[in-house]
C-alpha angles and dihedrals in degrees: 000000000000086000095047086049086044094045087047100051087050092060103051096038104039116210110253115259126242088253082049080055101049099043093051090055096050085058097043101065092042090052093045083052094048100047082052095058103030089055098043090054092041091051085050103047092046112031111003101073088046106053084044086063088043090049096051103026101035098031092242111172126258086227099049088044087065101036081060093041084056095057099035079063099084095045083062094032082059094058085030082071110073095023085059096055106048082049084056099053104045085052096050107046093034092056084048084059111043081056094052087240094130091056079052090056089035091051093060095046112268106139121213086262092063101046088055086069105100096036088064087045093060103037086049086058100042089054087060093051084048095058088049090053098041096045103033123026104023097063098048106048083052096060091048086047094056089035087060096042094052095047089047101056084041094230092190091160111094110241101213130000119229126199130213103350103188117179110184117194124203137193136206113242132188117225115211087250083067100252125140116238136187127219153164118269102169131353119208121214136179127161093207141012117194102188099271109033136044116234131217104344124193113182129193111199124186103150093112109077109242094011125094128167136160121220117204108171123159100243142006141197137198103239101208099189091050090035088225142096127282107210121188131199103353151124132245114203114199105204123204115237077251088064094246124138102261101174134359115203123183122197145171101215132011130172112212129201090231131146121267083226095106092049090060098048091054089051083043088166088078118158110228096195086074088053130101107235089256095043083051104049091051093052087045078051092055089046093051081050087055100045097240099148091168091052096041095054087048090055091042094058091046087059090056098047088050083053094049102037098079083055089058083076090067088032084067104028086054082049103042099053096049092060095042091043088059104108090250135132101230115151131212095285094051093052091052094042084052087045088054099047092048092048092053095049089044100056091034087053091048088047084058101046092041084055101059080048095063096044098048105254090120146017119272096233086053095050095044092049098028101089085043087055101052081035085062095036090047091046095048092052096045079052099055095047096049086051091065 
């Protein structure tokens, strides 16, 4: 039973060849080397400089500034991704050619098509890698970043100070005649929000069947490392279906399993790029709440882009291998020079096309996927006529 299994699995995943082998290999060490280097420029450019003036003007710690530059890292791995593949490809398949290896492949029979073979494998598997960056571990590690820092320069004075936040959340019931309803399960309410803690906070919860209490408490803080809330000073009132008083219960301090939701409507001003996709379809959910139709397409757009950045990975190693499978003698510079040029018109193409998102020219699921779609068109076309 195990060898017909075996036999049957052979079949219909083939074991890679010798030349499989060999060409995967050729792209792996130029893409380690790129993510290297992409990451390391992108860390630079974007974190670096500014820890060094908080080292040496604020009196940041050496410790903590690189407790903050290890988890900025995966925000720049996630866009060294794709960026490392199309400069991998090129690489590869350009070096094959400037030693006449690819007329060798060609002379035994293996077409342009086939020889693109490892390059999708590995993009496919590096776009896998990318959503679990970009979902996962990025966001994450951000929020931790700016949570340190914070915490580090003791900014003790609220930055802003917010009024009546009120988050209501629904549900969707189902009546015995069959009909959907939809009701209130808790309503959220704080008179002030001073950038750090939440002020006077009266709660109304009603999201347990048969159970309904109301939580009044002086202040509130949002606990990162439990994901809850941290209540101070308050009362929780437990009600009877008859609307009777059934338990009283006083404390100094409660944490309660709540949604983040209210925090980030008090910070309103929330970047959804440093959200996971669930974190930001519930807070699209709490601008649509708001009617904000400006800020919700924003966010909207942003979701898609979260959804179409991992396939940029297969956009520029489709790319990427048309151009290096072009019988040509390019060398390394001029790889990397071609990588460079590409990355630039992609992402200011994506800008462009984010833009009309935003402003309503387009859809948002046609301005995330757009620059993906003519990637792919433009690739399929460089890899026809290098098959000629």
């Amino acid at each position: 039973m195990k060898n017909d299994l075996s036999k049957f699995l052979t079949r219909l995943i083939p074991k890679p060849s010798i030349v499989d082998r060999y060409l995967f290999m050729e792209l792996l060490i130029p893409f380690l080397f790129g993510m290297g280097l992409f990451t390391s420029l992108g860390i630079a450019i974007g974190t670096l400089f500014d820890l060094v003036r908080k080292v040496t003007e604020s009196g940041l710690s050496l410790t903590v500034a690189l407790q903050i530059l290890s988890l900025k890292m995966p925000e720049f791995i996630v866009l060294a991704f794709p960026m490392s593949i199309l400069l991998a490809t090129l690489m590869a398949y350009s070096r094959l050619a400037s030693d006449s290896e690819l007329i060798a492949l060609r002379s035994i029979g293996l077409s342009p098509y086939r020889l693109l073979v490892p390059s999708i494998i590995l993009s496919l598997m590096v776009t896998g890698v990318t959503f679990f960056f970009s979902d996962y571990v990025a966001p994450q590690a951000t929020q931790q970043a700016k949570q340190i820092l914070a915490d580090a320069l003791k900014k003790d004075q609220p930055a802003f100070v917010e009024d009546n936040i009120i988050y209501p959340e629904y549900r969707k019931i189902t009546l015995e005649n069959g009909r959907d309803q939809t009701v209130l399960t808790r309503l959220f309410y704080a008179e002030k929000f001073d950038g750090q803690q939440m002020q006077g906070l009266t709660i109304l919860d009603r999201s347990q069947p048969g159970v309904n209490q109301i939580v009044t408490s002086q202040s509130a803080m949002w606990n990162l490392d439990s994901n809850s809330w941290d209540f101070y000073n308050g009362t929780i009132y437990l009600i009877a279906p008859d609307g009777s008083y059934r338990n009283i219960v006083r404390f100094q301090h409660q944490k309660l399993d709540l949604p983040r939701a209210p925090l980030d409507i008090a910070k309103g001003k929330q970047n959804p790029a440093e959200m996971s996709i669930a974190e930001a379809k519930e807070y699209l959910r709490i601008v649509k709440l708001s009617k904000n139709e400006p800020r919700a397409r924003k966010v909207e757009v942003r979701i898609q882009e979260k959804y179409a950045l991992p396939f940029v990975c297969i956009v520029f190693g489709l790319i990427g291998s048309a151009i290096g499978l072009k019988p040509q003698n390019n060398n390394k510079a001029t790889s990397f020079g071609i990588c460079i040029i590409l990355i630039f018109s992609y992402y200011l193409l994506s800008f462009i096309a984010s833009s009309m998102g935003i402003w309503g020219i387009i859809s948002p699921v046609v301005s995330a996927w757009l620059p993906n779609t003519l990637g792919i068109i433009a690739g399929t076309v460089l890899l026809v006529q290098t098959a000629k």
